[in-house]
PyMOL CGO cylinders between C-alpha atoms (Angstrom):
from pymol import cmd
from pymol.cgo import CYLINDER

trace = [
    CYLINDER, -26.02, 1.31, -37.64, -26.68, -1.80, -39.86, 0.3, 1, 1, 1, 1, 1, 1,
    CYLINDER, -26.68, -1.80, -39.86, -29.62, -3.44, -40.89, 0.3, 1, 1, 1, 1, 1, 1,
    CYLINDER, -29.62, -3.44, -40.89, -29.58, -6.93, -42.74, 0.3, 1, 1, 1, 1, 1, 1,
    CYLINDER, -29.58, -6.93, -42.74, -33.30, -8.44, -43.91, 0.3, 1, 1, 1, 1, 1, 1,
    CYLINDER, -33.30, -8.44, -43.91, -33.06, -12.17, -44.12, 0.3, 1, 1, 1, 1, 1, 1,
    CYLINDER, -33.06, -12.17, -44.12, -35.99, -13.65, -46.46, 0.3, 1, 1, 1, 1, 1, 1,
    CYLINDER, -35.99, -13.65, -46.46, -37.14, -17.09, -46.69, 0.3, 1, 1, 1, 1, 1, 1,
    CYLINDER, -37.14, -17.09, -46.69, -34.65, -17.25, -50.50, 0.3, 1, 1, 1, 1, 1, 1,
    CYLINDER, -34.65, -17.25, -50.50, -31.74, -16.89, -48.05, 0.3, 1, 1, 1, 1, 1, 1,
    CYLINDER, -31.74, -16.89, -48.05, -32.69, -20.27, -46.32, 0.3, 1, 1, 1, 1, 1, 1,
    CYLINDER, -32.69, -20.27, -46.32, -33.61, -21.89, -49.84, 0.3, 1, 1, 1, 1, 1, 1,
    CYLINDER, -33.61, -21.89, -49.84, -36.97, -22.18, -48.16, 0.3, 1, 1, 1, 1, 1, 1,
    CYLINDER, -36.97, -22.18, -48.16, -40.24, -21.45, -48.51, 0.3, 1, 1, 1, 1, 1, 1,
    CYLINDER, -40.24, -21.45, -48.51, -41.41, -20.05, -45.57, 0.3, 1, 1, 1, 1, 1, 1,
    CYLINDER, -41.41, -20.05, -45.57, -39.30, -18.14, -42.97, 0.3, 1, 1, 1, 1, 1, 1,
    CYLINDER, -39.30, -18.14, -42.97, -39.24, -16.74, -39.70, 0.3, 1, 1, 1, 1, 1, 1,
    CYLINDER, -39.24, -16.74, -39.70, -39.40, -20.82, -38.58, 0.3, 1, 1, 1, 1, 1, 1,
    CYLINDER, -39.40, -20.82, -38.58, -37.89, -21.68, -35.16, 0.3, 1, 1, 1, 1, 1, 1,
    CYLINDER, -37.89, -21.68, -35.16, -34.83, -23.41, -36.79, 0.3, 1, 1, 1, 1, 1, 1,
    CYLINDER, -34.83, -23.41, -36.79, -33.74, -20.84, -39.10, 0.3, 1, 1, 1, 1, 1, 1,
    CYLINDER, -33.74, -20.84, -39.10, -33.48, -17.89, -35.86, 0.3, 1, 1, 1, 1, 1, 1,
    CYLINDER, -33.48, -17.89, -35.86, -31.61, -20.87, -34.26, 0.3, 1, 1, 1, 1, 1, 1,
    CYLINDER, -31.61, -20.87, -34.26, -29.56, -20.94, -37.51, 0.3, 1, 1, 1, 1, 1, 1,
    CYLINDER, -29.56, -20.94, -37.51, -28.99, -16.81, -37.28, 0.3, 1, 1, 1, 1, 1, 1,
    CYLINDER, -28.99, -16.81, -37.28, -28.47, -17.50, -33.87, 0.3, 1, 1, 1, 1, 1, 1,
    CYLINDER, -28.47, -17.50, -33.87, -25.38, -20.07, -34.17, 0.3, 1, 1, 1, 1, 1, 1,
    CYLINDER, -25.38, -20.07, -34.17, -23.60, -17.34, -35.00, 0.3, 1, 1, 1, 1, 1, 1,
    CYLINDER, -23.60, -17.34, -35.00, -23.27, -15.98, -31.36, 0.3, 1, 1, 1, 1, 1, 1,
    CYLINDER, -23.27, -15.98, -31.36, -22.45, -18.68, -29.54, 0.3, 1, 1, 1, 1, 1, 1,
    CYLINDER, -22.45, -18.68, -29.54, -18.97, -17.96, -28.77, 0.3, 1, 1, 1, 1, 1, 1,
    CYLINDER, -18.97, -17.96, -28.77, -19.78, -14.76, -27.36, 0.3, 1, 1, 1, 1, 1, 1,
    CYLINDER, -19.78, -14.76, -27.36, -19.24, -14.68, -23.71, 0.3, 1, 1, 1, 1, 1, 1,
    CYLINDER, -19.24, -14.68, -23.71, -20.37, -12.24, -20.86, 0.3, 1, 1, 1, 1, 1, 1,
    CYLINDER, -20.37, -12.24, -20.86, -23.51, -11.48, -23.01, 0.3, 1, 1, 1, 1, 1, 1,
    CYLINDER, -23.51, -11.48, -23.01, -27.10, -12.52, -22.34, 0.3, 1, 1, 1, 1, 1, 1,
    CYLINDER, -27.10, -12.52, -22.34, -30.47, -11.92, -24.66, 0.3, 1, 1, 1, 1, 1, 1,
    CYLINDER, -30.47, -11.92, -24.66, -33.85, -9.93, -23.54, 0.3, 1, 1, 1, 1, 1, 1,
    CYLINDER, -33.85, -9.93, -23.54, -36.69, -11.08, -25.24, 0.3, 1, 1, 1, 1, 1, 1,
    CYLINDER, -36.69, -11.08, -25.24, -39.35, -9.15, -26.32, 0.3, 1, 1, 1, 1, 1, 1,
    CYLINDER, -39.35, -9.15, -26.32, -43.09, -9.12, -27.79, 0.3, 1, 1, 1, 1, 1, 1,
    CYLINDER, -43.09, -9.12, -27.79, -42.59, -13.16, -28.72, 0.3, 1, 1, 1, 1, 1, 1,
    CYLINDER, -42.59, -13.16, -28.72, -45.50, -14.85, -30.38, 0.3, 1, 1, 1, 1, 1, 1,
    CYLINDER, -45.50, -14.85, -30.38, -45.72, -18.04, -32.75, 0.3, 1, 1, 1, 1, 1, 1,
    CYLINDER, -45.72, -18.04, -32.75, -46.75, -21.79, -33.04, 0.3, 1, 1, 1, 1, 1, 1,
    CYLINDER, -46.75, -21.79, -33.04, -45.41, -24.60, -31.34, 0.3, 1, 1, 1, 1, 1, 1,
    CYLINDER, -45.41, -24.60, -31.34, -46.59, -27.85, -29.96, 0.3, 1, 1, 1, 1, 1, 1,
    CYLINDER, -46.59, -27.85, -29.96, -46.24, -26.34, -26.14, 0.3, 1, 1, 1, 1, 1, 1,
    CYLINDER, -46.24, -26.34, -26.14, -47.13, -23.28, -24.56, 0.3, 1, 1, 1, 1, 1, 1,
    CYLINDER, -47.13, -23.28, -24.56, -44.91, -20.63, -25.85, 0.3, 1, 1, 1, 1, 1, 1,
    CYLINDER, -44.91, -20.63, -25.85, -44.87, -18.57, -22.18, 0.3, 1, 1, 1, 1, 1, 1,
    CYLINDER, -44.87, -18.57, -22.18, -43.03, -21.72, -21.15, 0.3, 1, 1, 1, 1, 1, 1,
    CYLINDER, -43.03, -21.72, -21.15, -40.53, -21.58, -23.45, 0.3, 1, 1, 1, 1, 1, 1,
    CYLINDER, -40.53, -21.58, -23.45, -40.24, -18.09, -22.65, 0.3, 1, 1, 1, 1, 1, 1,
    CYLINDER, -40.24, -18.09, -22.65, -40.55, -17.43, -19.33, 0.3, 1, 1, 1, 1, 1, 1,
    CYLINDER, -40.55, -17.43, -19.33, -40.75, -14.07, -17.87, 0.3, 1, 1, 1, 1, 1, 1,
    CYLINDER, -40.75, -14.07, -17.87, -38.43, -13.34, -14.71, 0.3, 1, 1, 1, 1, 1, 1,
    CYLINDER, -38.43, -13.34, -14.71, -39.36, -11.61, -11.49, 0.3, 1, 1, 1, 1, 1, 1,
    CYLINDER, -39.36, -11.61, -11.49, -38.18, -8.13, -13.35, 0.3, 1, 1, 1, 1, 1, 1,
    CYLINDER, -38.18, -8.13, -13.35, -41.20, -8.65, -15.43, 0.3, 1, 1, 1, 1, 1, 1,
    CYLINDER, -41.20, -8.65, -15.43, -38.13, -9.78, -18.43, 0.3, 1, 1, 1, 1, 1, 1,
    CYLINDER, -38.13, -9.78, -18.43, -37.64, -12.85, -20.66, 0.3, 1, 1, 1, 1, 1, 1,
    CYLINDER, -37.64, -12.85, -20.66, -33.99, -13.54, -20.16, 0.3, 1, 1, 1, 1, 1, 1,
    CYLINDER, -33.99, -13.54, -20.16, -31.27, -16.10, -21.13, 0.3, 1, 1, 1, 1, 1, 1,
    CYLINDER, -31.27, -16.10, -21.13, -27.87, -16.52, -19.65, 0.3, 1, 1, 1, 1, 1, 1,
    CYLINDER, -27.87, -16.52, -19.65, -26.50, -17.87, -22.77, 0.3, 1, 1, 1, 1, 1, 1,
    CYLINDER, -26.50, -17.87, -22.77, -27.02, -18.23, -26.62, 0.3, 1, 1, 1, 1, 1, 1,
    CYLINDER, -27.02, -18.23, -26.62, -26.98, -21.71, -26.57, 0.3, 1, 1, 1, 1, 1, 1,
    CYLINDER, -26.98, -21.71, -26.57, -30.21, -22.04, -23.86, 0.3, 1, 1, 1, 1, 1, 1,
    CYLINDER, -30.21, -22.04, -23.86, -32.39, -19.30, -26.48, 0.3, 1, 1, 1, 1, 1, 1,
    CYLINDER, -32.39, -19.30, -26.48, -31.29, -21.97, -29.23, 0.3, 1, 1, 1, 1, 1, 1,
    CYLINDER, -31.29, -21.97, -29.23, -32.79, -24.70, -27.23, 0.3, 1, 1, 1, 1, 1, 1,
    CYLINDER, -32.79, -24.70, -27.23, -36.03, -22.40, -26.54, 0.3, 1, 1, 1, 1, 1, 1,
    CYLINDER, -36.03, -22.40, -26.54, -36.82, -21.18, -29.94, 0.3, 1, 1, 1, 1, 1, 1,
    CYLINDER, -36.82, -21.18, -29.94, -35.75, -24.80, -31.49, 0.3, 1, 1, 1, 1, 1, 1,
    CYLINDER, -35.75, -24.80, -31.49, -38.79, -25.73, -30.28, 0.3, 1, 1, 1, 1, 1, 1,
    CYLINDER, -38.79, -25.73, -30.28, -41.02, -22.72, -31.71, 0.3, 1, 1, 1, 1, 1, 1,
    CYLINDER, -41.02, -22.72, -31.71, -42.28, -24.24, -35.45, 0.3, 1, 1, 1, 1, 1, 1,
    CYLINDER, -42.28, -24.24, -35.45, -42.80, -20.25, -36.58, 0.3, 1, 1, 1, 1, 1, 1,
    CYLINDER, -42.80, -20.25, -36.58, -42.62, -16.86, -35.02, 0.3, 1, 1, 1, 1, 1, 1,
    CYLINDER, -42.62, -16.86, -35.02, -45.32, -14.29, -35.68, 0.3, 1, 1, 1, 1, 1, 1,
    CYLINDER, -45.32, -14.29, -35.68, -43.15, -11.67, -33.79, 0.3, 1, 1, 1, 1, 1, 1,
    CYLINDER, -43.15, -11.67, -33.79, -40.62, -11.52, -31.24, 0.3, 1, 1, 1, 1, 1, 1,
    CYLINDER, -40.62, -11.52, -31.24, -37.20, -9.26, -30.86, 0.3, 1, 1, 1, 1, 1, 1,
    CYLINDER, -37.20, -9.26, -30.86, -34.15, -10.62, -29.63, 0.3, 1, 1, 1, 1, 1, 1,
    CYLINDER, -34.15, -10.62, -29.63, -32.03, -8.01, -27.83, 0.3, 1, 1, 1, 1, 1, 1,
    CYLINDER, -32.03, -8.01, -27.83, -28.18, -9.90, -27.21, 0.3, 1, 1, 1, 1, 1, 1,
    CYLINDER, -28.18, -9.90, -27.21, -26.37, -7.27, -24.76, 0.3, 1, 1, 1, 1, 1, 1,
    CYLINDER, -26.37, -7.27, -24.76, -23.27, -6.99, -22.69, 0.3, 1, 1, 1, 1, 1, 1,
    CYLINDER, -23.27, -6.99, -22.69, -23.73, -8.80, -18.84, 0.3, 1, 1, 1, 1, 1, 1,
    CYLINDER, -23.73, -8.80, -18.84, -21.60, -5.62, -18.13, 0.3, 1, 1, 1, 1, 1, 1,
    CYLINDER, -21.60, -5.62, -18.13, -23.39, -2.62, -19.49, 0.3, 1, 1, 1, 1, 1, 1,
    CYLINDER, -23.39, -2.62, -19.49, -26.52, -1.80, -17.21, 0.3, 1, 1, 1, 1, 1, 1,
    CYLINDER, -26.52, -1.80, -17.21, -29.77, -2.21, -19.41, 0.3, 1, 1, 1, 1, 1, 1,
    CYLINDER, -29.77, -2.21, -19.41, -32.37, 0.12, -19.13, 0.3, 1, 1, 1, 1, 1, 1,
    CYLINDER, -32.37, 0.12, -19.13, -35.88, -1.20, -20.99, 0.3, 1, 1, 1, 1, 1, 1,
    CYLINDER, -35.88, -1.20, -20.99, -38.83, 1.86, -21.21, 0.3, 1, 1, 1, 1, 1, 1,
    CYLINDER, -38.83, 1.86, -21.21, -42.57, 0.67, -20.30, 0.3, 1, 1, 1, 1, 1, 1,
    CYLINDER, -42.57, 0.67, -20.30, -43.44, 0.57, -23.93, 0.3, 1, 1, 1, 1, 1, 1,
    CYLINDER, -43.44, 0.57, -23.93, -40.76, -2.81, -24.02, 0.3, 1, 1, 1, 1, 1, 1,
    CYLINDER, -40.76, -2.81, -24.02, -39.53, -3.03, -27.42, 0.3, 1, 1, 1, 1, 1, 1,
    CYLINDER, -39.53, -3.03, -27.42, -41.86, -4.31, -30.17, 0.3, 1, 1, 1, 1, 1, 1,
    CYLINDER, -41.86, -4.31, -30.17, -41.17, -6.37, -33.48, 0.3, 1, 1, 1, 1, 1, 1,
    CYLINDER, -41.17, -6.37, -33.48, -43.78, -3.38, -35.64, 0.3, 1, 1, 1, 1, 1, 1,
    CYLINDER, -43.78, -3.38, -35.64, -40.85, -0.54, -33.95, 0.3, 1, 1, 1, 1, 1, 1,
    CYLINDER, -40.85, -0.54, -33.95, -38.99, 1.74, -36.32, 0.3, 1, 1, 1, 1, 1, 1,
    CYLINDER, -38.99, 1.74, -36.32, -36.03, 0.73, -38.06, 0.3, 1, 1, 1, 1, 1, 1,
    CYLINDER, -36.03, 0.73, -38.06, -33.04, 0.32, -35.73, 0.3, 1, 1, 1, 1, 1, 1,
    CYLINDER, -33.04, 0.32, -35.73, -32.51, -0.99, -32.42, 0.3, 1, 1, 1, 1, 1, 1,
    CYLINDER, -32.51, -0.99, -32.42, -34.23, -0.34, -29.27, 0.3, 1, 1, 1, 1, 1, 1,
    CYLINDER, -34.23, -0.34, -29.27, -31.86, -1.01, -26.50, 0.3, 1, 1, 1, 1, 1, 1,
    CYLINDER, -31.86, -1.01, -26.50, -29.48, 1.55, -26.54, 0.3, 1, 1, 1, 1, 1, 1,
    CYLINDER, -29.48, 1.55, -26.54, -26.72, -0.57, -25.75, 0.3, 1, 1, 1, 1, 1, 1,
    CYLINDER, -26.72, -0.57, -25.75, -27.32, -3.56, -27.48, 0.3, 1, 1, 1, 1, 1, 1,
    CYLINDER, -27.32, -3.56, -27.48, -24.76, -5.23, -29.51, 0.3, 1, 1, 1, 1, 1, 1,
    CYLINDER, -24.76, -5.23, -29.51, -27.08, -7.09, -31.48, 0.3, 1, 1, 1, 1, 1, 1,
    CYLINDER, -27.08, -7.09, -31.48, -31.40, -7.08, -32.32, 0.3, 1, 1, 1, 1, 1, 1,
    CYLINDER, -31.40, -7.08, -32.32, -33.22, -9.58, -34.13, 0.3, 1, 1, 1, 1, 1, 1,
    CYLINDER, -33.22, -9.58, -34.13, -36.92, -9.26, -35.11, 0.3, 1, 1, 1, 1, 1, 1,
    CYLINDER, -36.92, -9.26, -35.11, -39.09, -11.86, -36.67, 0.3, 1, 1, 1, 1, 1, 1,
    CYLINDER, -39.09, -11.86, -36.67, -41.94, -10.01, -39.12, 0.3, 1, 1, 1, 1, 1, 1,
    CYLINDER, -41.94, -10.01, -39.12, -45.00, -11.81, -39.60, 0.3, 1, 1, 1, 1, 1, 1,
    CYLINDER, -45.00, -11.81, -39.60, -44.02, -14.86, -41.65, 0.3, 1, 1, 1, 1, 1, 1,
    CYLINDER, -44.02, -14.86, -41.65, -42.26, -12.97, -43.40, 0.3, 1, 1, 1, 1, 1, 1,
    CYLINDER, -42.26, -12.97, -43.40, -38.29, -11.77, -42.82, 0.3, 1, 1, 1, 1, 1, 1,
    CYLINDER, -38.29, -11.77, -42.82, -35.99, -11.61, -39.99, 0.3, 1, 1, 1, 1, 1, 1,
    CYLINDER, -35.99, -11.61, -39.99, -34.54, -7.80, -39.40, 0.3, 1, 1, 1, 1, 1, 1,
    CYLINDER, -34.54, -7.80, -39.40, -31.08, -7.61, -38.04, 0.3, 1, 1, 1, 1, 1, 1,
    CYLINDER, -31.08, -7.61, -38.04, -29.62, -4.57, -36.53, 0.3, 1, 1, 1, 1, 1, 1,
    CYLINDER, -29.62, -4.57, -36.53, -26.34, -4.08, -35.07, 0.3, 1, 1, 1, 1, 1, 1,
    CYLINDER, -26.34, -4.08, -35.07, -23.35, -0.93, -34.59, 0.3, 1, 1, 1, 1, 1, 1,
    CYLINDER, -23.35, -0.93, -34.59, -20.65, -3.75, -35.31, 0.3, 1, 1, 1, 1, 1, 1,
    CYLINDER, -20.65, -3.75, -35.31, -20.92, -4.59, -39.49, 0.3, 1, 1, 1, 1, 1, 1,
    CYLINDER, -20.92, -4.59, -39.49, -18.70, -7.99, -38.66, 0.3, 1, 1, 1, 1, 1, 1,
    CYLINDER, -18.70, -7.99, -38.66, -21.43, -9.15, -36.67, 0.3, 1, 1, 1, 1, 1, 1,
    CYLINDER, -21.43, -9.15, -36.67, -24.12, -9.30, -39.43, 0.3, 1, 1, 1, 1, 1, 1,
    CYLINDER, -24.12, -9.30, -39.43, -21.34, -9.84, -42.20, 0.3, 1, 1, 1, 1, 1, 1,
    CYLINDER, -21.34, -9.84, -42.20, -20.64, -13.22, -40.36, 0.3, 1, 1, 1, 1, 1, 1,
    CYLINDER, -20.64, -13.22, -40.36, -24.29, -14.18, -40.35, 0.3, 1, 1, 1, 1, 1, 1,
    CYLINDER, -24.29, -14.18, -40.35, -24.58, -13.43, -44.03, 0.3, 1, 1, 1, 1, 1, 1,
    CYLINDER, -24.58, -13.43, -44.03, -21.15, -15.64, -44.78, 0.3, 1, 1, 1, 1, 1, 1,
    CYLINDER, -21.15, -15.64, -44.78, -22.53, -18.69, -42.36, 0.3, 1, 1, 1, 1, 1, 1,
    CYLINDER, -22.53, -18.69, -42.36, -26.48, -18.12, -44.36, 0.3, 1, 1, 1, 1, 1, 1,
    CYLINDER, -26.48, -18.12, -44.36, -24.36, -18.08, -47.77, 0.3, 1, 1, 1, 1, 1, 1,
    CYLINDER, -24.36, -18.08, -47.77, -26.08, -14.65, -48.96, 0.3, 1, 1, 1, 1, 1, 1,
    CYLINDER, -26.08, -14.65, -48.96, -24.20, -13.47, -51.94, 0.3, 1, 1, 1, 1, 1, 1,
    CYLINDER, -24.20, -13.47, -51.94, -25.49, -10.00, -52.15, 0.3, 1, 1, 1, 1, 1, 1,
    CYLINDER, -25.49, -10.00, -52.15, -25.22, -6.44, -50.44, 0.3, 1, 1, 1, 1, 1, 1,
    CYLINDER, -25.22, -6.44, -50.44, -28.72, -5.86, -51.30, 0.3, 1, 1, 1, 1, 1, 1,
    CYLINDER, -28.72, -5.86, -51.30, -29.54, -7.51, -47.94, 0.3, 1, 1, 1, 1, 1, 1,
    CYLINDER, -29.54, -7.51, -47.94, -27.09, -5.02, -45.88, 0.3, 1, 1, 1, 1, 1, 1,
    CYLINDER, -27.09, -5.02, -45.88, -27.78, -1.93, -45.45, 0.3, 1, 1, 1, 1, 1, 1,
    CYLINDER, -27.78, -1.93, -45.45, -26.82, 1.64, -43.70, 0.3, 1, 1, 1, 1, 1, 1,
    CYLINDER, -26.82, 1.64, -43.70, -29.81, 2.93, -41.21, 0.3, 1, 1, 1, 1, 1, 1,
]
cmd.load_cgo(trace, "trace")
């Protein structure tokens, strides 16, 4: 497994974990098809309520069909204090424990079969986790990070 940390340096920013820089990690997915993303232990600031940008389904879930509708939703979030971002396959069956999966978790990623987790820490740096190293090798070439300090083997 592979874990890239993504500071506020690698937006040429001063703060991070804002709304437009997940949607910026998140661009990076949209071509992906048959997928959807679980949402998880969200919190931040924004101008509306955030449980209406994230609404929770009849499962007791936060689900969207498609990368471009969590784009819209998180657009709209000014900064998260937490939140993890679970993109898996429509066609594997995903199993979620009672203790849901939580931003302050240990390293790697909490849905077994998840092809992709993003956490945002407290102000302070994205986590992402993934089997595949392409997929956070093509969000490092798209945020122009120059280092492998960043990437690392979990």
């Amino acid at each position: 497994m592979y874990k890239l940390e993504i500071e506020a340096n690698n937006f040429e920013y001063d703060t991070v974990c804002l709304g437009w820089q997940l949607a910026k990690i998140l661009m990076n997915f949209t071509d992906f098809k048959d997928t959807k993303w679980l949402v998880f232990d969200v919190y931040g600031t924004t101008h509306d309520d955030i449980l209406q940008l994230f609404i929770t389904d009849e499962a007791g879930r936060v689900t969207f069909d498609s990368t471009e509708s969590l784009i819209v939703a998180v657009e709209k979030v000014i900064q998260f204090e937490s939140g993890v971002f679970c993109l898996v396959s429509n066609s594997n069956k995903i199993e979620v424990e009672d203790d849901s999966p939580e931003t302050e978790s240990p390293e790697g990623m909490q849905i077994e079969n998840a092809l992709l987790e993003v956490r945002a820490f407290d102000y302070t740096f994205f986590e992402v986790y993934s089997h595949d190293k392409e997929y956070l090798e093509k969000i490092k070439k798209n945020l122009l990070i120059q280092d492998n300090l960043n990437l690392k083997v979990i």
